[in-house]
N, CA, C and O of each residue as an XYZ file, in Angstrom:
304
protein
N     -25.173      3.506    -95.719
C     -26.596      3.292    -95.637
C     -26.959      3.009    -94.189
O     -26.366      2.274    -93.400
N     -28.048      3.736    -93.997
C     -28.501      3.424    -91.803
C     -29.530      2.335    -92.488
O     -30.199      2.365    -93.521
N     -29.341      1.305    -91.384
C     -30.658      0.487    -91.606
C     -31.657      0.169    -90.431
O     -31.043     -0.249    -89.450
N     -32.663      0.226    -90.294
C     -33.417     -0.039    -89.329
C     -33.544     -1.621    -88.943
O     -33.798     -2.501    -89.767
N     -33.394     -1.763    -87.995
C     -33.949     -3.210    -87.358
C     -35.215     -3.267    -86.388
O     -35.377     -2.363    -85.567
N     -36.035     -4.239    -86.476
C     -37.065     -3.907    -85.394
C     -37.561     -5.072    -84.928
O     -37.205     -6.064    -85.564
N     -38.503     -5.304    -83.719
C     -38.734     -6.280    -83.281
C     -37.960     -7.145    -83.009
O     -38.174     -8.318    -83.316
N     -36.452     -6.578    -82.108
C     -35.713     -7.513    -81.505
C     -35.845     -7.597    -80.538
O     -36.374     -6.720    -79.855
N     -35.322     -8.926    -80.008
C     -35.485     -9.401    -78.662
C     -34.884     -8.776    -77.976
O     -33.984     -8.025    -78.352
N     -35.325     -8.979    -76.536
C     -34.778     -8.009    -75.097
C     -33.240     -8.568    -74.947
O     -32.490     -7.989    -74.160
N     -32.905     -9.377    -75.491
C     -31.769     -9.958    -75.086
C     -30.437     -9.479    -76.402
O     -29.240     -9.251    -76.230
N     -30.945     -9.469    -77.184
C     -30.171     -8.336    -78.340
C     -29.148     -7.826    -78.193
O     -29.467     -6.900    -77.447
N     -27.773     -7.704    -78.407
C     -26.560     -6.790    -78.285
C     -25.992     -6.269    -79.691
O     -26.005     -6.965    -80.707
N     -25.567     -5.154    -79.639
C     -24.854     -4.846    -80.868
C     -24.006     -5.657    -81.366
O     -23.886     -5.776    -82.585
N     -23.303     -6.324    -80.518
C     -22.356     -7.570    -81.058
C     -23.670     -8.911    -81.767
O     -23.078     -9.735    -82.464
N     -24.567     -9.067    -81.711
C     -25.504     -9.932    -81.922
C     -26.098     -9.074    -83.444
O     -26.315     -9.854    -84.371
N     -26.291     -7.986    -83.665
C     -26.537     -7.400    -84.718
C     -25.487     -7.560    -85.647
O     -25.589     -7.939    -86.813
N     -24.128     -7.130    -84.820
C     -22.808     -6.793    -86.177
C     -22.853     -8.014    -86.572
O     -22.738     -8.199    -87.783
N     -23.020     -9.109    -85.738
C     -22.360    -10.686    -86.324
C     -23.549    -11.098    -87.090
O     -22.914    -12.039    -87.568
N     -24.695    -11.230    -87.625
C     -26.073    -11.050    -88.122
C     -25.372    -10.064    -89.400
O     -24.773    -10.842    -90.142
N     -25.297     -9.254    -89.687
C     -25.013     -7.756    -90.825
C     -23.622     -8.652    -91.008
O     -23.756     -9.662    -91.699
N     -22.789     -8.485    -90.662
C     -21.433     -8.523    -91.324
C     -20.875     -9.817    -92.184
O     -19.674     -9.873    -92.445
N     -21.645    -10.703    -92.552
C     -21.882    -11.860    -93.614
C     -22.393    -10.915    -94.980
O     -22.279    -11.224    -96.166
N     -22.816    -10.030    -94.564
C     -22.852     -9.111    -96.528
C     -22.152     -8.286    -96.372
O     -22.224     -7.620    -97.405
N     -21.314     -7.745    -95.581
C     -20.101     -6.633    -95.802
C     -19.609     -5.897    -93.988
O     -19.989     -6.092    -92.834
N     -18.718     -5.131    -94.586
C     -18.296     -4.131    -93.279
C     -19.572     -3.913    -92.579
O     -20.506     -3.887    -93.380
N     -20.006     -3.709    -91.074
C     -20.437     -3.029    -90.441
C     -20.104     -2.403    -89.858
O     -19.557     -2.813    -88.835
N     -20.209     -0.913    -90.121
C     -19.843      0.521    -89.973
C     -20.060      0.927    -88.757
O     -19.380      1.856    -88.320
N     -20.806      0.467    -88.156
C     -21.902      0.954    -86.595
C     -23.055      0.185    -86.541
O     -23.681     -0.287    -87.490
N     -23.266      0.106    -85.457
C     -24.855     -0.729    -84.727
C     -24.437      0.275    -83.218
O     -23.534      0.429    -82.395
N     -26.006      0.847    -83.630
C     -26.692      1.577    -82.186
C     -28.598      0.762    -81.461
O     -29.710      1.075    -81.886
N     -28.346     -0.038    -80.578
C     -29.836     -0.375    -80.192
C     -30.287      0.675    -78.747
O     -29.894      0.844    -77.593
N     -31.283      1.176    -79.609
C     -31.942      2.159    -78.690
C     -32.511      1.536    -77.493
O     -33.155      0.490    -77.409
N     -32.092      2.524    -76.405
C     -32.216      2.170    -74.901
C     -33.417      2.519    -74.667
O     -34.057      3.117    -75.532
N     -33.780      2.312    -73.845
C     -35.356      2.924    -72.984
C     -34.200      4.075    -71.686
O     -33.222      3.524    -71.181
N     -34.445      5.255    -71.407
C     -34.022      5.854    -70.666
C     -34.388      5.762    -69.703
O     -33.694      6.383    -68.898
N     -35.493      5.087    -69.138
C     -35.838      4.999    -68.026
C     -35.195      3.750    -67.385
O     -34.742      4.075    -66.287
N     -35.006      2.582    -67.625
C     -34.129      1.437    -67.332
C     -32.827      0.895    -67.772
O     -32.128     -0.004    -67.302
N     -32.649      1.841    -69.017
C     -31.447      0.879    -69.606
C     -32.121     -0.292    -70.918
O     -31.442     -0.538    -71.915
N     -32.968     -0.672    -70.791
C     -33.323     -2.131    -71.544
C     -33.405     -1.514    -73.015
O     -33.299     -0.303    -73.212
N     -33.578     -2.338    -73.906
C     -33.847     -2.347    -75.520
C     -35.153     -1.801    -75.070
O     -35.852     -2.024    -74.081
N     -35.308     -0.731    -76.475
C     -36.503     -0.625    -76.910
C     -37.088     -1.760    -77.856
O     -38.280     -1.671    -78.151
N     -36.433     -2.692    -78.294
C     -36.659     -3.673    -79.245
C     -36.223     -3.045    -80.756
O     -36.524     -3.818    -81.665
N     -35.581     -1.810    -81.196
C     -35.043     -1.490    -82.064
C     -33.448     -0.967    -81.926
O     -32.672     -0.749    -80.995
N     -33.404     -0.877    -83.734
C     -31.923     -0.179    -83.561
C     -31.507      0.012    -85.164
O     -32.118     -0.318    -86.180
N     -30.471      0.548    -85.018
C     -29.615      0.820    -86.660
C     -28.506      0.510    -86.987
O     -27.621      0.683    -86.150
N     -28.163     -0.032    -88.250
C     -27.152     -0.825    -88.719
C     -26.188      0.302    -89.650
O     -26.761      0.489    -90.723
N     -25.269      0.871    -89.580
C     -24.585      0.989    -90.685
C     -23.506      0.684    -91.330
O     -22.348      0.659    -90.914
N     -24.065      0.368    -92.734
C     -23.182      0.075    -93.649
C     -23.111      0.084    -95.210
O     -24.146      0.499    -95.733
N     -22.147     -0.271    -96.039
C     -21.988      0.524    -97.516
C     -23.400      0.391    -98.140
O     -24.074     -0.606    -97.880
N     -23.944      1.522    -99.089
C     -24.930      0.918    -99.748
C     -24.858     -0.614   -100.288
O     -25.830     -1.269    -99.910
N     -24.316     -1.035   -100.753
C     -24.364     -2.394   -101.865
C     -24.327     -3.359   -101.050
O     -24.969     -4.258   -101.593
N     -23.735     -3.916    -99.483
C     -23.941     -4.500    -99.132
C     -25.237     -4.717    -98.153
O     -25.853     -5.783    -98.144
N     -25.617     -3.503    -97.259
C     -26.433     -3.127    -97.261
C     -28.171     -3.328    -97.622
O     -29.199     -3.495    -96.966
N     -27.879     -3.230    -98.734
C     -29.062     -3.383    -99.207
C     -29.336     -4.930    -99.942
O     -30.443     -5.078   -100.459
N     -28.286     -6.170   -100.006
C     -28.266     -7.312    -99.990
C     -29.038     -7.771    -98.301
O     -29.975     -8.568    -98.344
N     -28.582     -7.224    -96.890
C     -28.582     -7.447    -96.078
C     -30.307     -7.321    -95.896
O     -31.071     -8.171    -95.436
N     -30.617     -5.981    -96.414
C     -32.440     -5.869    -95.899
C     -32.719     -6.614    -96.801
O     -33.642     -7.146    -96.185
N     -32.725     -7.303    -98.074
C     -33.378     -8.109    -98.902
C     -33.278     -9.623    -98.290
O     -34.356    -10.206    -98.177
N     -31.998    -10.382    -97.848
C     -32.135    -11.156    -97.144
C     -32.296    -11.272    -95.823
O     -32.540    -12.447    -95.546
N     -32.261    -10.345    -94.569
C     -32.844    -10.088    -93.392
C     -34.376    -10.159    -93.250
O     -35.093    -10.932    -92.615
N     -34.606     -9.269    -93.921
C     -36.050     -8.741    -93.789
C     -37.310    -10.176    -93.568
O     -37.407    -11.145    -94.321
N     -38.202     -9.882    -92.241
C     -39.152    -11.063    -92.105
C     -37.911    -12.432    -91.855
O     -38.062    -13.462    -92.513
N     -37.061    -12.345    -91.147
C     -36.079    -13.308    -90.904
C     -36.352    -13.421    -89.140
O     -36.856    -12.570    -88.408
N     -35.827    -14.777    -88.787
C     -36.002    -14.801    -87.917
C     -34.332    -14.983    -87.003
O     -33.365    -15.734    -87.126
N     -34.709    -13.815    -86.071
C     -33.760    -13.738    -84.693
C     -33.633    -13.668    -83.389
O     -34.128    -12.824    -82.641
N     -32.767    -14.826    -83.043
C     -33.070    -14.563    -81.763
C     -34.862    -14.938    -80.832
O     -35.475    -14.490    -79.863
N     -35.079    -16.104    -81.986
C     -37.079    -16.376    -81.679
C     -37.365    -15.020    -82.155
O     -38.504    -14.838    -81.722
N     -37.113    -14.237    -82.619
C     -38.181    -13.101    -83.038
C     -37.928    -13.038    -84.564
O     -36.830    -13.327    -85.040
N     -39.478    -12.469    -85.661
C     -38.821    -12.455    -86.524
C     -39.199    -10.545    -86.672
O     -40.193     -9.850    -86.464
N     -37.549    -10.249    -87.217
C     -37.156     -8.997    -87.165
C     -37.615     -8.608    -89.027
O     -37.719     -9.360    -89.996
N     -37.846     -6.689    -88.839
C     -37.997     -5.864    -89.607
C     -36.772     -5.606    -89.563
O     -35.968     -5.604    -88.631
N     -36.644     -5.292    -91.101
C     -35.455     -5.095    -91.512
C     -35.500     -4.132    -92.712
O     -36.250     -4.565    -93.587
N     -34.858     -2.826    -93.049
C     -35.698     -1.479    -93.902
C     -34.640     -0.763    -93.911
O     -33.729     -0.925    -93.099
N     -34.635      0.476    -95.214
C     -33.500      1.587    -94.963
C     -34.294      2.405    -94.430
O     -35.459      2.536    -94.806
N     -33.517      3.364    -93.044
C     -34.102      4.093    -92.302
C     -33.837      5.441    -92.928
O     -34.300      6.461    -92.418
């Protein structure tokens, strides 16, 4: 399952996502989209992992707060 994350902070790392996701199962991959022009977060990104855990993860993620922000959390 890809999952969307959104409204994360500039300070955000994929290691900050996997460790966040991987309390409901394997995380398969985390990609946070760059801005090509600098390098920085766009403030999004995608999580993958098994359906079943997955979808525990957007039910308890979702409208959660990270990192001072509170993040969208959705199957993409």
């Amino acid at each position: 399952m890809r999952i969307f994350v959104g409204n994360l902070s500039d300070m955000a790392t994929a290691t900050h996502l996997s460790n966040l996701f991987v309390k409901f199962g394997v995380v398969l991959s985390v990609y946070i989209m760059p801005d090509e022009s600098n390098g920085h977060s766009l403030g999004y990104g995608f999580v993958e992992m098994d359906e079943v855990p997955g979808a525990m993860a957007i039910a308890q993620l979702d409208s959660s707060q990270f990192m001072n922000r509170y993040i969208e959390v959705g199957e993409a």
